[in-house]
C-alpha positions as CSV (number, residue, x, y, z in Angstrom):
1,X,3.6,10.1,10.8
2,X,0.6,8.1,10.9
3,X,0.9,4.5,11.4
4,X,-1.1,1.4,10.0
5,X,-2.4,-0.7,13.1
6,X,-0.8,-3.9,13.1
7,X,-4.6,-5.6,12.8
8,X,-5.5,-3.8,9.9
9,X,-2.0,-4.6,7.9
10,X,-3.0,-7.8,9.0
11,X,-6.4,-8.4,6.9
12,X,-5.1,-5.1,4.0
13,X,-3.7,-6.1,0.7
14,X,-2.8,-5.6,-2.7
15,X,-5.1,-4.6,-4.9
16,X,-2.4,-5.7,-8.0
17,X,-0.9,-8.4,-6.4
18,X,-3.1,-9.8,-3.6
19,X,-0.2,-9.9,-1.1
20,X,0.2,-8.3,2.2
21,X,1.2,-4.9,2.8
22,X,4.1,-3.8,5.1
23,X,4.1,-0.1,6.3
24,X,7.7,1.8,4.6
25,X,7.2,5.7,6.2
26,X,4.4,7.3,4.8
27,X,3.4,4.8,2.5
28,X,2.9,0.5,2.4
29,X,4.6,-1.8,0.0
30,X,3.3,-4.7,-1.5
31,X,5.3,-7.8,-0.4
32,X,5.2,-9.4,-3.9
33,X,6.4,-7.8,-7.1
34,X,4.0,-6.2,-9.5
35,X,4.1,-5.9,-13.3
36,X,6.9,-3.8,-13.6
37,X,8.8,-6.4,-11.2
38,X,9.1,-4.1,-8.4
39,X,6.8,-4.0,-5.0
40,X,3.4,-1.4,-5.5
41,X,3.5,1.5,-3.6
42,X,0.9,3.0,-1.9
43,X,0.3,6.1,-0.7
44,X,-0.7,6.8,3.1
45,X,-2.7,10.0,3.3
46,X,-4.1,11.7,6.6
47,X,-4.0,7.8,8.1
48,X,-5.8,7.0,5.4
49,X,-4.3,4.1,3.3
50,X,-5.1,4.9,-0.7
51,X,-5.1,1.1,-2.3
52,X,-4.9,3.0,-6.0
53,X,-2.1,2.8,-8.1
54,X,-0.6,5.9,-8.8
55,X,-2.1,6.8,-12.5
56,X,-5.9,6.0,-10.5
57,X,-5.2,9.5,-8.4
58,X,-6.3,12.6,-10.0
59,X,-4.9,15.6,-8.0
């Protein structure tokens, strides 16, 4: 599992929201609720953090 450095969670955030990003697994959270009233989650891929939401990602 690749982790998120703690100085780059520091200065990353939502692209929806604006608010800070915690690490969950394989994927960060947004710590403030997005349209749909739930966090944003983002997908973390090869240590790569993709700041899309999920309809942005074409396969």
């Amino acid at each position: 599992m690749a982790n998120i450095s703690e100085e780059l969670l520091a200065i990353l955030r939502c692209p929806v929201t604006g608010s800070t990003l915690v690490q969950d697994g394989q994927s960060l959270l947004s710590t403030a609720n997005g349209p749909e009233g739930t966090p944003l989650r983002y997908t973390i891929d090869e240590g790569i953090a993709l700041l899309l939401r999920p309809e942005q990602i074409t396969a």
